[in-house]
N, CA, C and O of each residue as an XYZ file, in Angstrom:
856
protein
N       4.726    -26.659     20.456
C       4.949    -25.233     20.168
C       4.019    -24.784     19.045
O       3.443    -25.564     18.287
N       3.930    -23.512     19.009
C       2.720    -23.124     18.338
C       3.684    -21.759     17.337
O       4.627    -21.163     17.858
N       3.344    -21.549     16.285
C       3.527    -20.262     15.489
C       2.271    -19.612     14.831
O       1.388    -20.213     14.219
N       2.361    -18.199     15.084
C       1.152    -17.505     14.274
C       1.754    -16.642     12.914
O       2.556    -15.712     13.000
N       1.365    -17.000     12.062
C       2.028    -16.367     11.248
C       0.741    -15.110     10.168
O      -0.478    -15.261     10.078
N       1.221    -14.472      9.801
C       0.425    -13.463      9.314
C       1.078    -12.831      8.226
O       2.085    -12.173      8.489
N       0.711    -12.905      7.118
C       0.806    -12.463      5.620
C       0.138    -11.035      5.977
O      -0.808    -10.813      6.732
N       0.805    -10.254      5.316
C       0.483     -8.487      5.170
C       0.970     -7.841      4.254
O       2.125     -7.807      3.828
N      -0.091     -7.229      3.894
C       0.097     -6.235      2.430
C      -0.113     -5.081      2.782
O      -1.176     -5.077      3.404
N       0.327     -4.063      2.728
C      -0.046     -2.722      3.098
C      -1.521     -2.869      4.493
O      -2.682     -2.589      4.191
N      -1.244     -3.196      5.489
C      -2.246     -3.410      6.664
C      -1.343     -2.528      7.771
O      -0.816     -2.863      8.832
N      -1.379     -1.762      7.339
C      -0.990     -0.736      9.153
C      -2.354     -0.306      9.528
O      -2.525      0.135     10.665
N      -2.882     -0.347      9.087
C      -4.446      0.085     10.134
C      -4.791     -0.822     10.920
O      -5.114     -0.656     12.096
N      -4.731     -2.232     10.103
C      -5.526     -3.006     10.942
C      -4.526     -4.100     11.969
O      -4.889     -4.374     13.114
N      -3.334     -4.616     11.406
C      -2.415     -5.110     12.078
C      -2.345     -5.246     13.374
O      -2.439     -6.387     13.827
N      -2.169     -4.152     14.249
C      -1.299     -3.874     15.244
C      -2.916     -4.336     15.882
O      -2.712     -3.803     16.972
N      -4.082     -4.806     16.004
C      -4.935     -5.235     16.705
C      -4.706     -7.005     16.542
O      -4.723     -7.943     17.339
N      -4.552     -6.906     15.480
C      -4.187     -8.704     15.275
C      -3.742     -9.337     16.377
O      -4.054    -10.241     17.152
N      -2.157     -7.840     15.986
C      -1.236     -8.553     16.931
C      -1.284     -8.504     18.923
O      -0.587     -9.040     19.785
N      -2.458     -7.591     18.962
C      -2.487     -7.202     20.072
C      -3.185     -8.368     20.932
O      -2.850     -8.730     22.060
N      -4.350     -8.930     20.051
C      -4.820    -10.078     20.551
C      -3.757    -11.498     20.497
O      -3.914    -12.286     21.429
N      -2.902    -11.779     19.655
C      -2.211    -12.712     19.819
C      -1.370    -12.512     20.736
O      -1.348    -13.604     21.304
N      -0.342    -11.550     21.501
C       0.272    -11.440     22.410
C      -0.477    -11.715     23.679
O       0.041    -12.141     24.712
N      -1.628    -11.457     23.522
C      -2.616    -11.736     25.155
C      -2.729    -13.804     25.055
O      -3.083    -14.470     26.028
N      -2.428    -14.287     24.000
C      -2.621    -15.790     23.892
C      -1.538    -16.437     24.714
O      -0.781    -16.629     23.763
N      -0.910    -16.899     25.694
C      -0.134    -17.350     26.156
C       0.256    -18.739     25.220
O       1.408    -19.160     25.113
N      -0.826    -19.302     24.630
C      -0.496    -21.174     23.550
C      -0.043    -20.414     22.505
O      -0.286    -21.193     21.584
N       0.429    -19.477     22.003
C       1.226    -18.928     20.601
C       2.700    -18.905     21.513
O       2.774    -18.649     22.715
N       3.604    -19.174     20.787
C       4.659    -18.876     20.991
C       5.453    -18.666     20.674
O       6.525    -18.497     21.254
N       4.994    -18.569     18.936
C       5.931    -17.101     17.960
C       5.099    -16.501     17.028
O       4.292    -17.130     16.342
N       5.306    -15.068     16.974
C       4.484    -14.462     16.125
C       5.818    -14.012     15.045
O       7.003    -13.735     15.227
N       4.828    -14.115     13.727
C       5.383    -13.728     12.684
C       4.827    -13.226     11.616
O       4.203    -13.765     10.702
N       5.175    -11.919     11.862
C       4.800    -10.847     10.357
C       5.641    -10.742      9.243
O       6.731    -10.171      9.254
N       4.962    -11.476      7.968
C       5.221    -11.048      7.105
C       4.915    -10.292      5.877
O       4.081    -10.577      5.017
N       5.847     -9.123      5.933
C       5.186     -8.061      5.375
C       5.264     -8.395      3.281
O       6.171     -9.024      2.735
N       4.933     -8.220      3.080
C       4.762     -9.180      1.211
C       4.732     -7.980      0.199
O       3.782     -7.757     -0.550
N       6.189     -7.034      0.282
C       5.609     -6.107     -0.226
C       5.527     -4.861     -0.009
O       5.772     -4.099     -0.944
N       5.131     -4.293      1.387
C       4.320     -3.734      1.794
C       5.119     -2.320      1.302
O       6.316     -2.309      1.014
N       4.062     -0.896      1.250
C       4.440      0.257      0.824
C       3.746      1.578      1.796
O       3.686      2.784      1.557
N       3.320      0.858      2.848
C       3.039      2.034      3.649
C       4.210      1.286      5.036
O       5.323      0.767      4.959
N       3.295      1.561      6.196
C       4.319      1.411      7.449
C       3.702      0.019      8.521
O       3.524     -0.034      9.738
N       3.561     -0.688      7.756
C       2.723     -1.960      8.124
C       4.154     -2.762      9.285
O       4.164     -3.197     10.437
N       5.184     -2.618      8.196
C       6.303     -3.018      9.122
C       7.003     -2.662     10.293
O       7.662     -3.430     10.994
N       6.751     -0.952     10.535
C       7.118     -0.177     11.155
C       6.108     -0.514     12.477
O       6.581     -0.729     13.593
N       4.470     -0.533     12.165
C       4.226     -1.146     13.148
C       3.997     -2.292     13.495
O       3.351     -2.367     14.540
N       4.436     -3.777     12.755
C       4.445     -4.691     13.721
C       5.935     -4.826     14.946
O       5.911     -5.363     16.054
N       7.270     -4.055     14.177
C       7.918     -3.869     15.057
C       7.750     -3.342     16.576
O       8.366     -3.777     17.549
N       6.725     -2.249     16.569
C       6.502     -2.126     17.892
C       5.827     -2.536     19.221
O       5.481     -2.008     20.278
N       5.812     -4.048     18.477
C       5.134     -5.174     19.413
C       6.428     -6.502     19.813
O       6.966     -7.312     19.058
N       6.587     -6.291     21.196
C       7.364     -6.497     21.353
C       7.861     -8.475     21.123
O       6.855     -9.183     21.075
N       8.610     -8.908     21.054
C       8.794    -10.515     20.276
C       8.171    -10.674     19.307
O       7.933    -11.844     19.009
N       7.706     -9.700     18.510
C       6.723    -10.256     17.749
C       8.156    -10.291     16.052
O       8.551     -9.401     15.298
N       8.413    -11.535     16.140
C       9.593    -11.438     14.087
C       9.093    -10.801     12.826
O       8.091    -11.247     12.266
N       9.598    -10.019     12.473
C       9.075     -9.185     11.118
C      10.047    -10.099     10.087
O      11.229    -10.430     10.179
N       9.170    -10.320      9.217
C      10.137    -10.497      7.854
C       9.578     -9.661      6.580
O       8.384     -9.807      6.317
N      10.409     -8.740      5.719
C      10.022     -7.852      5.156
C      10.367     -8.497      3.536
O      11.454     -8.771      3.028
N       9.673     -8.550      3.263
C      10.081     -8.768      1.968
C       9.706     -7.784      0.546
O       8.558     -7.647      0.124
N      10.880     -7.175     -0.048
C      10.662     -6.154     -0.704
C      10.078     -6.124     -2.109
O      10.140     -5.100     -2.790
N       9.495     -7.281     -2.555
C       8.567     -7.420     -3.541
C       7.731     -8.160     -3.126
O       8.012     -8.975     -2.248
N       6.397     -8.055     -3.694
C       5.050     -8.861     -3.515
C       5.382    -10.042     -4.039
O       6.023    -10.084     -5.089
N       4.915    -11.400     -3.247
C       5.105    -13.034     -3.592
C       3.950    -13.723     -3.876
O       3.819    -14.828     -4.400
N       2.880    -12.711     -3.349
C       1.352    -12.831     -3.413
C       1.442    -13.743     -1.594
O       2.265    -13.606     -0.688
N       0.656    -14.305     -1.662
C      -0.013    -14.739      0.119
C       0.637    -15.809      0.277
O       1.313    -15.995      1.289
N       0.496    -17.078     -1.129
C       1.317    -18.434     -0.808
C       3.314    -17.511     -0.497
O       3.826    -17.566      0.621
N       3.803    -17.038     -1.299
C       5.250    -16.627     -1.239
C       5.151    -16.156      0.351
O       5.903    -16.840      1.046
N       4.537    -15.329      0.968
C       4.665    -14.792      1.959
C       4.381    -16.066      3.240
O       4.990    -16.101      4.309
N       3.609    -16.777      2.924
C       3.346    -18.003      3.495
C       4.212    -18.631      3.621
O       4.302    -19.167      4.725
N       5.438    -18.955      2.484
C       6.073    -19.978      2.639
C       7.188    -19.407      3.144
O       7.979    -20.283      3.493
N       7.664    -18.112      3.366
C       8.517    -17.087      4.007
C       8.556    -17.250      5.392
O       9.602    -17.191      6.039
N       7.057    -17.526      6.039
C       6.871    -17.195      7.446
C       7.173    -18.916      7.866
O       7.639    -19.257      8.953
N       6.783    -19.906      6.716
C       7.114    -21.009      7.445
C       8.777    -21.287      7.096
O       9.202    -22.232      7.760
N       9.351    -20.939      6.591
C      10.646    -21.145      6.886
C      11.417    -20.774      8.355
O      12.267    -21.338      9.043
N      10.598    -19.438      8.454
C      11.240    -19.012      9.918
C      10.530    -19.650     11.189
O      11.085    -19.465     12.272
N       9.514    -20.285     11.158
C       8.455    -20.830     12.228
C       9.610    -22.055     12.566
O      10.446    -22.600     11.845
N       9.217    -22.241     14.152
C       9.432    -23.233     14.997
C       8.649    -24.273     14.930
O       9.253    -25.301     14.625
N       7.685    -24.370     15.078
C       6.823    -24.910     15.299
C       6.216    -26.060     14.857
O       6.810    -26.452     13.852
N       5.179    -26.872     15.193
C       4.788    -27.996     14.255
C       3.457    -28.078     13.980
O       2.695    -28.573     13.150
N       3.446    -27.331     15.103
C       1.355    -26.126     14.679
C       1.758    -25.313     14.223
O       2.794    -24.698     14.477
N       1.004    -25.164     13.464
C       0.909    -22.884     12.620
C      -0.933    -22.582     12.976
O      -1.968    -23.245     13.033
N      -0.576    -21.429     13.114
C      -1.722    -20.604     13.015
C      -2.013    -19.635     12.155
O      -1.325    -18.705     12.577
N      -2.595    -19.244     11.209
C      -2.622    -18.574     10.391
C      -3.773    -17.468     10.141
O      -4.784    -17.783      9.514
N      -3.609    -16.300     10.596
C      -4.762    -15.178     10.762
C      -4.208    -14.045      9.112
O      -3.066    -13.959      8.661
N      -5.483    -13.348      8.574
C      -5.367    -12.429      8.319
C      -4.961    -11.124      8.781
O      -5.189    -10.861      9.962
N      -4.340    -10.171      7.977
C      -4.042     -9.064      8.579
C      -5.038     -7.749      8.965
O      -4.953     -6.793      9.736
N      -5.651     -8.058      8.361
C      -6.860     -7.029      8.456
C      -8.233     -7.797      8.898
O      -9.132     -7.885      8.063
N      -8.421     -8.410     10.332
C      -9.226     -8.687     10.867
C      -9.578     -7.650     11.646
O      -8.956     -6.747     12.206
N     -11.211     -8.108     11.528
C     -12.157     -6.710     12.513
C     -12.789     -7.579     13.356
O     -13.603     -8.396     12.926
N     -12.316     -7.433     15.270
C     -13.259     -8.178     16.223
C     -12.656     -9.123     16.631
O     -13.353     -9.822     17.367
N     -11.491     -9.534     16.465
C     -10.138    -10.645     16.762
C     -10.162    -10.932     17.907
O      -9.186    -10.451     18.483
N     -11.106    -11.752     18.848
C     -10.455    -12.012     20.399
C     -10.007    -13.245     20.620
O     -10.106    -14.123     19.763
N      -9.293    -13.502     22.167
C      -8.483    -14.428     22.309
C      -9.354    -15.836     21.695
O      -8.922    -16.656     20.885
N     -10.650    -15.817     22.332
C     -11.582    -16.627     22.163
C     -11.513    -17.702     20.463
O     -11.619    -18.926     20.381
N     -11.296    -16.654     19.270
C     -11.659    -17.053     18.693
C     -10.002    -17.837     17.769
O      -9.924    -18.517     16.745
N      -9.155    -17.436     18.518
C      -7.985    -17.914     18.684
C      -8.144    -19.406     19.398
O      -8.184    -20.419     18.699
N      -8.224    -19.455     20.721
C      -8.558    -20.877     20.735
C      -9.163    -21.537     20.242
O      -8.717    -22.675     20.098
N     -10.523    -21.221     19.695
C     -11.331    -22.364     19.335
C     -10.759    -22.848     17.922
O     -11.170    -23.963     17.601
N      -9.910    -22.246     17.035
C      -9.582    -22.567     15.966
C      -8.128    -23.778     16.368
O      -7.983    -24.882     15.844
N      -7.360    -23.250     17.252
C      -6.198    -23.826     18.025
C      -6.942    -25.270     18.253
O      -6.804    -26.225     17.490
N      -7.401    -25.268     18.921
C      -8.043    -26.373     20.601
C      -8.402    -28.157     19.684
O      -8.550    -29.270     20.188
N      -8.434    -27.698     18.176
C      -8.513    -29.241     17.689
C      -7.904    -29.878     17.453
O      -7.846    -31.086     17.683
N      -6.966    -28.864     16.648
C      -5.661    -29.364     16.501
C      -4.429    -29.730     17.331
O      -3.781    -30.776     17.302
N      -4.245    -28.600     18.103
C      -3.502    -28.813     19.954
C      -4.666    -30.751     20.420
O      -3.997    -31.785     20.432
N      -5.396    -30.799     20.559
C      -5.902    -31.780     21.435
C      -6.306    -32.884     20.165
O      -7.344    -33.514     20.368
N      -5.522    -33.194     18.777
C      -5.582    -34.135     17.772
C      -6.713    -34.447     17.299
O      -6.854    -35.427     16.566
N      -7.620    -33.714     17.622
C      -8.998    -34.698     17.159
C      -8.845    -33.868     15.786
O     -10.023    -34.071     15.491
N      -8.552    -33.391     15.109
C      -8.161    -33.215     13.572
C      -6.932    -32.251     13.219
O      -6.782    -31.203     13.848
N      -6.093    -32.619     12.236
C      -5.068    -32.202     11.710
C      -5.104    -30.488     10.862
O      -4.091    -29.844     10.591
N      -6.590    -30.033     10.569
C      -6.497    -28.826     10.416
C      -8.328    -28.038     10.466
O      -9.343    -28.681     10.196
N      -8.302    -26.622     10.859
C      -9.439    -26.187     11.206
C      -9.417    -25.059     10.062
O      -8.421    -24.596      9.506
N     -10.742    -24.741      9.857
C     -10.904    -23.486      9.119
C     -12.119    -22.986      9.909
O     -13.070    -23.501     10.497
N     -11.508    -21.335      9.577
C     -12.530    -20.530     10.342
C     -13.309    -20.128      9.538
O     -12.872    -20.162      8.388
N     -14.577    -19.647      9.683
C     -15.588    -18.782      9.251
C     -16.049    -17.995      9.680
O     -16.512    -18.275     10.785
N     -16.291    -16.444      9.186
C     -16.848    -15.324      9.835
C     -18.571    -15.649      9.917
O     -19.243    -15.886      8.913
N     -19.127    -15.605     11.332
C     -20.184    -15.745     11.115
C     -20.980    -14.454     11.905
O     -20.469    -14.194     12.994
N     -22.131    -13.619     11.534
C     -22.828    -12.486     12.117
C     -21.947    -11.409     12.441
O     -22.070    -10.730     13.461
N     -20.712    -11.188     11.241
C     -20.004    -10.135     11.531
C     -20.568     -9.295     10.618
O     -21.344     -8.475     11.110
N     -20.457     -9.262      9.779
C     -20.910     -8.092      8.445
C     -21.516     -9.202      6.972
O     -20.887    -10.168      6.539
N     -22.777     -8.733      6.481
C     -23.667     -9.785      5.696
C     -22.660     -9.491      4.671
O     -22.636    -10.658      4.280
N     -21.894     -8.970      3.986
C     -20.973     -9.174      2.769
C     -19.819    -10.134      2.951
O     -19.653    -11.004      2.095
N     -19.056    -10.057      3.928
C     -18.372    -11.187      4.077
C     -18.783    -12.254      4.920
O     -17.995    -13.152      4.626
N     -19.598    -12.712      5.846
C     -20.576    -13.651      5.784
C     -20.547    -14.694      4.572
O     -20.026    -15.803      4.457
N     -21.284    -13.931      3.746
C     -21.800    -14.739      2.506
C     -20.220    -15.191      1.588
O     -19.870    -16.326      1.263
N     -19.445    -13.803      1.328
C     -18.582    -14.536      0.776
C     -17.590    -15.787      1.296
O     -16.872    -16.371      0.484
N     -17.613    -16.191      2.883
C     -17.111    -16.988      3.166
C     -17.848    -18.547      3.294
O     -17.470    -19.643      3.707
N     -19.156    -17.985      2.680
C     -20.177    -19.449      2.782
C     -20.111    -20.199      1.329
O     -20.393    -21.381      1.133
N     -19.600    -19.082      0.187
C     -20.020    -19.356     -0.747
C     -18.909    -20.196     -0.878
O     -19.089    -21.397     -1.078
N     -17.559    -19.627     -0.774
C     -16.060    -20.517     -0.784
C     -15.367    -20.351      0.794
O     -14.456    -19.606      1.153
N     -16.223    -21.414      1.632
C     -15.374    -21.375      2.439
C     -14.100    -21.786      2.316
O     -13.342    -21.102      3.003
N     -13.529    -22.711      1.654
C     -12.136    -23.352      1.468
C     -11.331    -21.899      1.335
O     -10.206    -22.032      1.817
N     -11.483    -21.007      1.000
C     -10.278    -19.716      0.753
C     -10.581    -18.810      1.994
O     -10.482    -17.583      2.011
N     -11.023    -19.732      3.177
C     -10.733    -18.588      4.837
C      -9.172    -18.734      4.604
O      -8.494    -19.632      4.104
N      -8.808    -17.274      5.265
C      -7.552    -17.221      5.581
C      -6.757    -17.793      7.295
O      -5.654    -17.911      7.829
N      -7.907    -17.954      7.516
C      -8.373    -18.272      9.577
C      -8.384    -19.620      9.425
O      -9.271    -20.347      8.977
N      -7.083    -19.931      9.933
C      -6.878    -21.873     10.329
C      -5.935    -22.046     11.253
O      -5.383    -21.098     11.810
N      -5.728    -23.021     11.444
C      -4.806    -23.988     11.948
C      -4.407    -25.024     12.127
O      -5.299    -25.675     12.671
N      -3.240    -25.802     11.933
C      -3.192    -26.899     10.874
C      -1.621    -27.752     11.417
O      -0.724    -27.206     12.060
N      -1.632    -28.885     11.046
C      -0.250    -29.599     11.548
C       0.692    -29.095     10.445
O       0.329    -29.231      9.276
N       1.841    -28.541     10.717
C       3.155    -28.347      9.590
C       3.015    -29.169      8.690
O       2.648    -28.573      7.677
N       3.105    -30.132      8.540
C       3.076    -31.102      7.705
C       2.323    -31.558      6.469
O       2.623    -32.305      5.537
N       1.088    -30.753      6.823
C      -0.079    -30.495      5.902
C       0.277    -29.734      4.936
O      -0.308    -30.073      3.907
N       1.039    -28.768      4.771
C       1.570    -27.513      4.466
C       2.896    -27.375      3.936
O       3.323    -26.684      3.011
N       3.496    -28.236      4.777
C       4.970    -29.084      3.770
C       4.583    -29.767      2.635
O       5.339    -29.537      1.691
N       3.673    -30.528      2.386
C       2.981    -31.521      1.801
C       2.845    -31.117      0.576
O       3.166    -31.816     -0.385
N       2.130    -29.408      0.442
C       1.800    -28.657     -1.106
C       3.275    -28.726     -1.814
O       4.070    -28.472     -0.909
N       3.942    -28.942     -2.946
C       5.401    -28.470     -3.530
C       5.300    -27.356     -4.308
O       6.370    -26.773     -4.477
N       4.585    -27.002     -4.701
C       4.425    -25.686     -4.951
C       3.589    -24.358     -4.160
O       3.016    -23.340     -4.551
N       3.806    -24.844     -3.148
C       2.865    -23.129     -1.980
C       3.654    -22.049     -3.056
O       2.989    -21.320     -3.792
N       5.227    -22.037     -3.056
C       5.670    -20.543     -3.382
C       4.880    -20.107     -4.761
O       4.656    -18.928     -5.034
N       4.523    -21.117     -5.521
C       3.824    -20.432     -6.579
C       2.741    -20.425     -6.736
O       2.230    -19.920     -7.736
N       2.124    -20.944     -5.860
C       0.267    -20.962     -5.879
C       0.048    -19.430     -5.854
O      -0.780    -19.096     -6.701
N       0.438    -18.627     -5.290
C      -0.212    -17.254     -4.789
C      -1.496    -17.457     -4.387
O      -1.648    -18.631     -4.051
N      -2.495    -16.794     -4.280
C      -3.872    -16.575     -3.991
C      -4.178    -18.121     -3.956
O      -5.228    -18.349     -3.354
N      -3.682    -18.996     -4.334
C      -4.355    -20.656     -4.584
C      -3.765    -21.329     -3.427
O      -4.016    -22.533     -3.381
N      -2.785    -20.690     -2.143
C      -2.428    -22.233     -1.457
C      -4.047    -22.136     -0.559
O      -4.075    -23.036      0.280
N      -4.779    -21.655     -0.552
C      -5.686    -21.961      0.474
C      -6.373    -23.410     -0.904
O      -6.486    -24.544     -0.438
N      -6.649    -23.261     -2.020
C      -7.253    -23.586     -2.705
C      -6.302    -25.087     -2.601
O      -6.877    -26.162     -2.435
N      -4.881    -24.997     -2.716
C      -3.849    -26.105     -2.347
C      -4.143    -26.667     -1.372
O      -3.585    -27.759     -1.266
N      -4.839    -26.384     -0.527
C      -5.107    -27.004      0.531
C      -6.204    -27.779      1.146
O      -6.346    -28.552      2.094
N      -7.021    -27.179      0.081
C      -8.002    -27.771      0.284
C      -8.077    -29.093     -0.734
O      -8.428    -30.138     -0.186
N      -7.905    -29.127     -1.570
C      -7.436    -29.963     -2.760
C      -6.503    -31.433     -2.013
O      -7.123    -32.463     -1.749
N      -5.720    -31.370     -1.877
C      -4.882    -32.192     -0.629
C      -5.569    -32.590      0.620
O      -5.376    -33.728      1.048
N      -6.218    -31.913      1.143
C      -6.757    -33.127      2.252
C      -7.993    -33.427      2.150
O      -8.560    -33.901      3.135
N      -8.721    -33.216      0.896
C      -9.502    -33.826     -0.102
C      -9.551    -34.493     -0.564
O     -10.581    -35.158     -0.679
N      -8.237    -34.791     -1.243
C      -7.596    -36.285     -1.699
C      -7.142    -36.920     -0.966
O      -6.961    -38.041     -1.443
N      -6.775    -36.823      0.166
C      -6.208    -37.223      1.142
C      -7.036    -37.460      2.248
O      -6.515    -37.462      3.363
N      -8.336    -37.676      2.117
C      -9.712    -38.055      2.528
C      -9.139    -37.586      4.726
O      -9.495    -38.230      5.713
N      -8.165    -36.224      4.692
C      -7.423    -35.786      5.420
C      -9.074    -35.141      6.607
O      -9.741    -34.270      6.046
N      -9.456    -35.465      7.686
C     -10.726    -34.508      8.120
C      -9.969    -32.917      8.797
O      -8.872    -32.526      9.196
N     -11.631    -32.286      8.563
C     -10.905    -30.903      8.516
C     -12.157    -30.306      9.483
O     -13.329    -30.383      9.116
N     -11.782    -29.748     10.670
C     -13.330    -29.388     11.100
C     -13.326    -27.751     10.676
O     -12.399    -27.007     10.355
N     -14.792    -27.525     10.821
C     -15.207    -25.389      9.947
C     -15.791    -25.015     11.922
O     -16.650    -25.447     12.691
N     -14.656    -23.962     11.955
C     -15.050    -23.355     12.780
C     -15.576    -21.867     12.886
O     -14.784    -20.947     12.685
N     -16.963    -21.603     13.213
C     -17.690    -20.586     13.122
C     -16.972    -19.145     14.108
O     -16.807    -19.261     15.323
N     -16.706    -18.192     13.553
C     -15.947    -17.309     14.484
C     -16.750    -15.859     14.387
O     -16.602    -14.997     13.520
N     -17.696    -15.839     15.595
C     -18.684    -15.108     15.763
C     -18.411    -13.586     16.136
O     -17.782    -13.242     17.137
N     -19.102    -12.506     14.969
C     -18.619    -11.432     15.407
C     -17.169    -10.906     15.124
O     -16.736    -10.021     15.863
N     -16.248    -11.475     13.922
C     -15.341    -11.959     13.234
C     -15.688    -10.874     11.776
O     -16.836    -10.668     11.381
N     -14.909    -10.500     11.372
C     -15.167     -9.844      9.769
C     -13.576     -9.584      9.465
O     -12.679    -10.176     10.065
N     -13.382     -8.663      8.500
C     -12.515     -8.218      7.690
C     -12.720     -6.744      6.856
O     -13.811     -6.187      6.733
N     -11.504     -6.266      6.341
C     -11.588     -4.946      5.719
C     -11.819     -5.618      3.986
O     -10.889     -6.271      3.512
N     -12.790     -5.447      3.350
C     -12.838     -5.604      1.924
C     -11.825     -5.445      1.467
O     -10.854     -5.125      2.153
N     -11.763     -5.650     -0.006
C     -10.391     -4.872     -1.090
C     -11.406     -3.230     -1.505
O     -10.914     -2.105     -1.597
N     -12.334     -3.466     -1.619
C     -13.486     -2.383     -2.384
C     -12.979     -1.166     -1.267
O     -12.404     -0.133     -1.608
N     -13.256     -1.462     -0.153
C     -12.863     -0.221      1.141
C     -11.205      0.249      0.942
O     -10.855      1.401      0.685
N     -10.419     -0.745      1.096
C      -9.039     -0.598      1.420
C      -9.108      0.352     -0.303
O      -9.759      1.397     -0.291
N      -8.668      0.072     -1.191
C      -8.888      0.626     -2.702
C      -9.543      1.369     -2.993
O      -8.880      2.269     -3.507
N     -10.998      1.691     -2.991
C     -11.361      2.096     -3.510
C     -12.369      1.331     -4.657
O     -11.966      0.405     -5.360
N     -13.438      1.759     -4.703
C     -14.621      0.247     -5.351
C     -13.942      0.075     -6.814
O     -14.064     -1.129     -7.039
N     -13.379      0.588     -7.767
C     -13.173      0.371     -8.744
C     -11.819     -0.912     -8.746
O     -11.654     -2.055     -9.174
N     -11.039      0.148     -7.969
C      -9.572     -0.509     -7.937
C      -9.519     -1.812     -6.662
O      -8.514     -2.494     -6.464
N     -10.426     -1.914     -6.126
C     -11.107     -3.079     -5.409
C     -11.687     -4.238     -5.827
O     -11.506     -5.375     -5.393
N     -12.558     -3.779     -6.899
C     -12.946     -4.644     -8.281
C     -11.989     -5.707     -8.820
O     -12.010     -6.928     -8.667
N     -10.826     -4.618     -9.746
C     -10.078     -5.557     -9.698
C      -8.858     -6.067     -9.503
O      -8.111     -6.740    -10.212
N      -8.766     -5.527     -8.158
C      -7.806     -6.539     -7.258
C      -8.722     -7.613     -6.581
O      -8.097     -8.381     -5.849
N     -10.065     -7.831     -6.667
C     -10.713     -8.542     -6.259
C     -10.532     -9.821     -7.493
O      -9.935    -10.882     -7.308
N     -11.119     -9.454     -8.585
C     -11.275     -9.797     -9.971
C      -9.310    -10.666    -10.233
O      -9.176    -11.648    -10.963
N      -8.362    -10.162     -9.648
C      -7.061    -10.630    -10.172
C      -7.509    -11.427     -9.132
O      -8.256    -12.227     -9.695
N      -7.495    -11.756     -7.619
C      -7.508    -12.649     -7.236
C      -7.863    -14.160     -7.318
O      -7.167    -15.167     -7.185
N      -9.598    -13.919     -7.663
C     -10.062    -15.138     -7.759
C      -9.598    -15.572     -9.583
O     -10.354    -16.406    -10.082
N      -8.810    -15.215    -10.216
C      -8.531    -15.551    -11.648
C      -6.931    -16.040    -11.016
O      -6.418    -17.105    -11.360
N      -6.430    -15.316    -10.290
C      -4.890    -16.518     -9.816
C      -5.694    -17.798     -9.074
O      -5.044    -18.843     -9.101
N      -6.938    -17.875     -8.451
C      -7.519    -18.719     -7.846
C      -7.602    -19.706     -8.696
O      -7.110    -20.793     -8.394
N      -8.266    -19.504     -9.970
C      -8.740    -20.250    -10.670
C      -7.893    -20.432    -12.050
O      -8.455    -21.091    -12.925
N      -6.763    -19.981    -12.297
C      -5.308    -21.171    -12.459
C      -5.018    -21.810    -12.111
O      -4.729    -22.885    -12.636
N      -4.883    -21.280    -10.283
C      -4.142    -22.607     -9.725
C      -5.538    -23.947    -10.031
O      -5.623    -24.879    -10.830
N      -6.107    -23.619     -9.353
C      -7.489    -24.861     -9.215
C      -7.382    -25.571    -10.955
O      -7.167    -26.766    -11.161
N      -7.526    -24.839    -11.734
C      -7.449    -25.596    -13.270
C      -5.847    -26.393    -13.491
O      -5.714    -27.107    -14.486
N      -5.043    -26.279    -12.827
C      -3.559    -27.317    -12.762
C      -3.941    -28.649    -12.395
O      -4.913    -29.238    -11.921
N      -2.813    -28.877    -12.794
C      -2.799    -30.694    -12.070
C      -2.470    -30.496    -10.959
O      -1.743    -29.733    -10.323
N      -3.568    -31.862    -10.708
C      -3.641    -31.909     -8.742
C      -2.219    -31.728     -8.163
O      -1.341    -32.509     -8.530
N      -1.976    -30.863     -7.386
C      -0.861    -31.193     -6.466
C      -0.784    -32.480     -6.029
O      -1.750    -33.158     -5.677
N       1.003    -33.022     -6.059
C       0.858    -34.115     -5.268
C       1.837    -34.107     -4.383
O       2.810    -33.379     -4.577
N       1.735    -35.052     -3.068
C       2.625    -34.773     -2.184
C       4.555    -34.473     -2.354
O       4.792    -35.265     -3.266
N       5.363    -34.088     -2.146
C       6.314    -34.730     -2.302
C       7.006    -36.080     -1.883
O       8.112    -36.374     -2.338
């Protein structure tokens, strides 16, 4: 069984395409929005997709809290994990992230936007480890003991762990693939720094002691 789960912050624009491509996936077989927060109608429309589980949560947890929200409710022993504000989402690029993990030849994939837009391009070359585009055995992910408080850092948790855990991880290129900035969604100033808070919760968590398994 498979779960897709999706962290969302104020994303009603872009959402309801996410979800439109994951319902056409027949290998998903629960979708789950969780909204982290949210203050426009992000929730309002993933409800109108039909099976698709909303979980609303009425304060921000940052991405790990909302993460560890959606895996409480997941079935599953695969997760899939997409952003909410993807631009160019097809089934395609859904499997190929799926298809390594489904068929074992490695325990987790990360995606990369490649020839979608040269700004995020680059920012995903520079740190690929913080794609939000994977998929991964549960277990990998049970493994962090602190996801709920990493915020912005479980991608960084994660990478850290099957690092040490000499764990292989294949990078899958997802062509024609992008995202909505913070600079666009905000506004360039107030984009700045919600950009600027991010990679500084990034780089707390990363300056802690190594996570270790439980």
């Amino acid at each position: 069984m498979i779960a897709a789960i999706i962290p969302a912050f104020n994303e009603a624009r872009t959402i309801g395409e996410v979800l439109c491509v994951l319902k056409r996936c027949p290998v998903v077989n629960q979708i789950i929005v969780v909204s982290d927060g949210s203050s426009d109608s992000t929730v309002q429309v993933a409800l109108q997709y039909d099976g698709v589980e909303v979980i609303e949560l009425l304060e921000n947890r940052g991405k790990g809290g909302a993460i560890k929200a959606g895996l409480d409710h997941a079935r599953a022993e695969i997760l899939l994990f997409l952003d909410a504000d993807l631009i160019g989402l097809t089934e395609k690029h859904v499997t190929d992230l799926l298809d390594p993990v489904i068929n074992e030849r490695c325990p987790m994939t990360v995606g990369l936007f490649e020839k979608g837009r040269v700004a995020t391009d680059i920012a995903q070359k520079i740190t690929p480890f913080l794609s939000g585009q994977r998929a991964l055995r549960r277990e990998l992910l049970e493994s962090i003991s602190d996801l709920d408080l990493s915020r912005f850092g479980m991608e960084v948790a994660l990478h850290r762990y099957v690092e040490e855990m000499n764990i292989p991880v294949k990078i899958v290129n997802l062509a024609d693939l992008s995202h909505v900035m913070k600079e666009e969604k905000l506004g360039f100033w107030k984009g700045i720094a919600a950009r600027g808070k991010m990679y500084w919760e990034i780089i707390k968590y990363a300056a802690k002691a190594n996570p270790h398994p439980k």
